[in-house]
C-alpha positions in Angstrom: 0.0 1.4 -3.0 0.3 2.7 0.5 3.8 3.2 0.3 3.0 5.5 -2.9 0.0 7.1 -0.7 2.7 8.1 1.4 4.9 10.0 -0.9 2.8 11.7 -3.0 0.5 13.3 -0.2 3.0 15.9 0.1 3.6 16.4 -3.3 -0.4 16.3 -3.8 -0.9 19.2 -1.1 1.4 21.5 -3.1 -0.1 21.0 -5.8 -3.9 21.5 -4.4 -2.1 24.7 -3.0 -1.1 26.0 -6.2 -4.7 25.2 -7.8 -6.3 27.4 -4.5 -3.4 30.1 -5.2 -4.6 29.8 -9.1 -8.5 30.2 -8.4 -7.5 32.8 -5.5 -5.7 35.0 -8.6 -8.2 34.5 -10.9 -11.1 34.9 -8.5 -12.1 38.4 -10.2 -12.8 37.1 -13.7 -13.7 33.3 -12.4 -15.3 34.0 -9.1 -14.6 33.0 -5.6 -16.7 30.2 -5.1 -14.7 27.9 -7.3 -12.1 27.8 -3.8 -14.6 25.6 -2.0 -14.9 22.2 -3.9 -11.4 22.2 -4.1 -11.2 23.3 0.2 -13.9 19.9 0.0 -11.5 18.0 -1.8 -8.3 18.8 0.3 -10.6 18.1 3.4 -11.9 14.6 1.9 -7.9 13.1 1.7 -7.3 14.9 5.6 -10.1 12.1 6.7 -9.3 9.8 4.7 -5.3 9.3 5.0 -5.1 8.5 8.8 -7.4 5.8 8.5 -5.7 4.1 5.5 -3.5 1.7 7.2 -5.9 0.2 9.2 -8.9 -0.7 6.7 -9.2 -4.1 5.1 -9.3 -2.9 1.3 -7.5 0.7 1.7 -7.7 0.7 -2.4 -11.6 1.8 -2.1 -11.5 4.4 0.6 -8.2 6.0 -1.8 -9.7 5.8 -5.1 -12.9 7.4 -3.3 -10.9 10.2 -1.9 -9.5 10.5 -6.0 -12.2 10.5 -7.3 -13.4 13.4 -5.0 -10.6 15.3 -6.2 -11.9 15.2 -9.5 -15.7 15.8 -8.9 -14.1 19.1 -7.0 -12.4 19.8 -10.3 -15.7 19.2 -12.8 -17.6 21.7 -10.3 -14.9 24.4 -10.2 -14.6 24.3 -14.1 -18.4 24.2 -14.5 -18.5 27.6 -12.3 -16.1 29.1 -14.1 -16.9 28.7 -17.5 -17.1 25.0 -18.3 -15.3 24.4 -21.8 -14.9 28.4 -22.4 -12.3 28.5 -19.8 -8.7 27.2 -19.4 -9.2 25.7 -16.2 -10.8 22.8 -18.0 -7.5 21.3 -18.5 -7.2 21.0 -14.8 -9.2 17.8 -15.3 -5.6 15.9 -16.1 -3.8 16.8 -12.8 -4.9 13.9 -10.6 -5.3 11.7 -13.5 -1.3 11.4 -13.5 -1.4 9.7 -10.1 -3.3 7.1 -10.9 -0.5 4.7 -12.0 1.5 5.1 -9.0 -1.0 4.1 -6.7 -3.9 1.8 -8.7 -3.9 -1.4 -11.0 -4.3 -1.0 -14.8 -8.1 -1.8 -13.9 -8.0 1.2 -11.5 -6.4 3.8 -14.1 -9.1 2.5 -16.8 -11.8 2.9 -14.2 -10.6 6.7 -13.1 -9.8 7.4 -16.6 -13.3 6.7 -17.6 -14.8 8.3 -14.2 -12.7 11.6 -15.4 -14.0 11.6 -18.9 -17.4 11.2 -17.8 -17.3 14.1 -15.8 -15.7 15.9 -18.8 -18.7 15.6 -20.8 -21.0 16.0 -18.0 -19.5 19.5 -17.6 -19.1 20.3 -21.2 -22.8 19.4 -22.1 -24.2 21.1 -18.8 -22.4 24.4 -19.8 -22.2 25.1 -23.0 -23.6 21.9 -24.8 -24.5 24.0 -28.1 -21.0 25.0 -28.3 -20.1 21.5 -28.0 -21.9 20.9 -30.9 -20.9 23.1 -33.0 -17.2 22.8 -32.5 -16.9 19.5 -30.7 -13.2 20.4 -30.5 -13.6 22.2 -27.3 -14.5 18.3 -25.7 -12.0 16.5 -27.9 -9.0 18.4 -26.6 -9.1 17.9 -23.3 -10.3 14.4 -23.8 -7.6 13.3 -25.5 -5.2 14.9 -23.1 -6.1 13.2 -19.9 -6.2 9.9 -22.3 -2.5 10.8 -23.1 -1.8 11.7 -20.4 -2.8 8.6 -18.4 -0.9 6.3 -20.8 2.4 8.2 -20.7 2.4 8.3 -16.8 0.9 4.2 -16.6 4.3 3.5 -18.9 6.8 6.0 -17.1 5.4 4.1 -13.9 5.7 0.5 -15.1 9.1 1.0 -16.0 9.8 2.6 -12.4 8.0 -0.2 -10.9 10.3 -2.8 -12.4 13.5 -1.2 -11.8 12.9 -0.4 -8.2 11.3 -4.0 -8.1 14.9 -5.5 -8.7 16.1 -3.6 -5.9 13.4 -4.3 -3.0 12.2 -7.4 -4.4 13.5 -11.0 -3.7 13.3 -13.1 -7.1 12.5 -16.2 -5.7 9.6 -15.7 -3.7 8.3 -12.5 -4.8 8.2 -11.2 -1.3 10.3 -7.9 -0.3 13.6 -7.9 0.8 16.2 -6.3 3.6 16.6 -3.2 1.4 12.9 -2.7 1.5 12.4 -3.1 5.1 14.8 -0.4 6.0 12.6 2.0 4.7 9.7 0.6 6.1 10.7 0.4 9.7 11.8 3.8 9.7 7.9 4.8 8.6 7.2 2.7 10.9 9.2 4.1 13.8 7.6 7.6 13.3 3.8 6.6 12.9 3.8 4.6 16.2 5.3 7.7 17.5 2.5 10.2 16.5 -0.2 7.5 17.0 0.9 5.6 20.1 -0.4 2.2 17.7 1.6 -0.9 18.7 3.8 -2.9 15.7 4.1 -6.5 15.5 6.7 -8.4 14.6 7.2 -12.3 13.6 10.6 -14.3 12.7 9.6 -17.6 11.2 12.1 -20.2 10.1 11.5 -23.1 8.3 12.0 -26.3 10.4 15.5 -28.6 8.6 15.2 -27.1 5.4 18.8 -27.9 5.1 17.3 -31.6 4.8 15.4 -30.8 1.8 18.0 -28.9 -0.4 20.6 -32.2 0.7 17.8 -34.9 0.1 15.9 -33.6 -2.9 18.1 -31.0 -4.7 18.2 -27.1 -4.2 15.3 -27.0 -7.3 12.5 -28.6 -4.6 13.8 -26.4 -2.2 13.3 -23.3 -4.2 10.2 -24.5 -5.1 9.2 -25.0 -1.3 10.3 -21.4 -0.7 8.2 -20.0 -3.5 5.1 -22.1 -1.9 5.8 -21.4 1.8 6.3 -17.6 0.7 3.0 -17.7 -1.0 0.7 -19.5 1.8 2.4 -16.9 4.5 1.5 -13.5 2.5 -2.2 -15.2 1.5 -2.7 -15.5 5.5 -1.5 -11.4 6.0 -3.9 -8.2 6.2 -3.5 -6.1 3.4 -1.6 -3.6 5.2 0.6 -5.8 6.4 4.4 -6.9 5.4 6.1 -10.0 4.5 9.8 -10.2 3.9 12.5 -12.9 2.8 15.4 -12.3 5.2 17.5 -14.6 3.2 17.6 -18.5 3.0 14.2 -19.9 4.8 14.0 -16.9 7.1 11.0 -14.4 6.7 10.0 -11.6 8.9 6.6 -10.1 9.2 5.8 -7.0 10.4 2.0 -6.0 11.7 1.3 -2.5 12.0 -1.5 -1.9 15.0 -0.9 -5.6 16.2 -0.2 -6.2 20.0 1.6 -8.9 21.5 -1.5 -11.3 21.7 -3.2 -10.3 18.3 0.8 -11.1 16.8 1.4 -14.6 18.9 -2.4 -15.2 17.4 -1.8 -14.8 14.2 1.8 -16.4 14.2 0.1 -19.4 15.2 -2.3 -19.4 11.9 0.9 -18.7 9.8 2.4 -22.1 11.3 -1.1 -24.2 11.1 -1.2 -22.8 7.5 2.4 -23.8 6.7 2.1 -27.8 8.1 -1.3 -28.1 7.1 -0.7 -29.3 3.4 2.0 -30.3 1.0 4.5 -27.6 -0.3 6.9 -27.5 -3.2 5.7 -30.5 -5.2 4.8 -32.6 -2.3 7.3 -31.8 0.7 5.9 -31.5 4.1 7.5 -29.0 6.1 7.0 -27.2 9.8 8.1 -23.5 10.5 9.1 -21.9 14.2 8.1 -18.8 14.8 9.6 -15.9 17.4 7.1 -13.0 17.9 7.3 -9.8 19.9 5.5 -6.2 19.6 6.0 -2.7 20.9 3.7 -1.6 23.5 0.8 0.6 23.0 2.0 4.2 23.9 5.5 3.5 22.8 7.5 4.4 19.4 8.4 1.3 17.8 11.9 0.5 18.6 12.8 -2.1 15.6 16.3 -3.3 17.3 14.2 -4.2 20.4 11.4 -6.0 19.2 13.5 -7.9 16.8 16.1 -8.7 19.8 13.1 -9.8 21.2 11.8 -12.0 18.6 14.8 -13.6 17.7 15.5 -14.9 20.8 11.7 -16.2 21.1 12.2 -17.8 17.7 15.6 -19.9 18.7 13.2 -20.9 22.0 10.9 -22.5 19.7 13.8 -24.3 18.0 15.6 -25.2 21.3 11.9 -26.7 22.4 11.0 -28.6 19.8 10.2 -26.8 16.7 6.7 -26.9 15.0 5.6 -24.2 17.5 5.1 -20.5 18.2 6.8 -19.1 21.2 7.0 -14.8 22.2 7.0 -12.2 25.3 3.9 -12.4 27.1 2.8 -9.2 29.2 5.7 -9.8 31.9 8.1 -10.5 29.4 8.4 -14.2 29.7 8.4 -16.9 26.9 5.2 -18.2 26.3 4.7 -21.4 24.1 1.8 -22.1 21.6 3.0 -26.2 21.1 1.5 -27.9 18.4 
């Protein structure tokens, strides 16, 4: 969702820009006042965006800022006209974003939100019209209907393509392709914010014993499980990928090196505290590092840097979290 967020603010600013060039042109026969719940509207995603990867459940604070967009759009129709003028086809602009960003539950919640506001504008305006040729509410009705289902399918399909390319099948989690683009985006927000990154290497403790003494089924198995109990532990804004065989990486946008070591050492107490893959108990080391606040996040460093805290762990006795602490020293959380 966030990665979305990220691609379509541009393309969303555009198109708010060409809606405040449209209402600017017609401002003569529509009036000029219909510029300022949209001005609202662009103004409610600036606050908004910034915060986004740092809130628990950035969903709610996104589908507000949406559904802003649209109340801007039910005023600016109502002021102009309500169902007597064009505009009020406007209502289906944002509607097509709300596949690439929201659930199926989200897209029937904004969906309903829109057409609610539809008929609130229709009936406040010109509800005898309404009435007498109820065509004027069906239209446009059905066209933000339409055109919510054709984007929610074009988007699914997208979804599923792309999912074979950044997805590992196994466990669900992403994969290397995936990360590239992430710690480029990454690179550039710490940048601009000065907002450390966190990074964890965890490696499964003799999983070569389990695939030779059980078969490679319970080890797949124990993968899937591991995979799940490690992303169930993450923030929501946070990113969990298989590097290949039992190696994951986790990155932790905002996380310093303490807040990282911290919660590597719940991602190992969560691993060995119960059974995985149909009854295997297994241990995971962990390597952590994290940029420093102030600094852009170089990847190659902090991943150096975890690496070799992660073969430290192994070397002293696996079962155990080990990273840089402030002087750049290993530092060992034993079990």
């Amino acid at each position: 969702m966030l990665d979305m967020e990220r691609r379509i603010a541009p393309v969303r600013a555009a198109a708010m820009g060409s809606l405040g060039l449209a209402l600017l042109a017609c401002g003569p026969w529509l009036g000029w006042w219909t510029l300022a719940p949209l001005a609202l509207a662009a103004l409610g995603f600036r606050i908004v965006e910034p915060r986004l990867e740092g809130l628990a459940r950035p969903e709610y604070a996104l589908f507000a800022a949406w559904a802003a967009t649209e109340v801007a759009i039910a005023v600016s129709v109502a002021l102009s006209g309500g169902t007597r003028t064009p505009t009020i086809a406007w209502f289906a602009i944002p509607v097509v974003t709300l596949s690439s960003r929201f659930s199926l539950r989200g897209v029937v919640a904004g969906v309903s939100f829109t057409l609610a506001l539809l008929v609130a504008v229709a009936f406040s305006t010109a509800a005898s019209s309404v009435l007498h040729d109820p065509t004027a509410l069906i239209a446009p009705a059905v066209m933000v209907i339409a055109v919510a289902m054709l984007s929610t399918a074009l988007m699914r399909s997208d979804l599923e393509h792309r999912s074979e390319a950044v997805v590992d099948p196994l466990t669900g989690m992403l994969n290397r392709n995936a990360l590239a683009s992430r710690v480029a985006e990454l690179a550039q927000q710490s940048e601009l914010s000065g907002e450390p990154v966190g990074l964890i290497l965890a490696d499964l403790d003799h999983f070569k014993q389990v695939n030779d003494s059980l078969g490679h089924a319970t080890g797949d198995a124990v993968l899937t499980d591991v995979a799940y109990v490690l992303r169930k532990q993450l923030r929501a804004f946070d990113l969990a990928y298989r590097l290949g065989g039992e190696e994951f990486l986790v990155l932790l946008p905002g996380a310093d090196g303490y807040r990282t070591r911290e919660l590597a050492e719940e991602l190992r107490e969560a691993v060995s505290a119960g059974a995985v893959g149909g009854g295997v108990e297994v241990t995971v080391s962990l390597g952590v590092s994290a940029s420093r606040r102030g600094e852009a996040f170089d990847y190659a460093a902090v991943f150096a840097e975890a690496d070799a805290a992660l073969y430290e762990a192994k070397r002293s006795g696996r079962d155990r979290v080990c990273g840089n602490d402030a002087a750049g020293e290993f530092a060992s959380l034993a079990s």
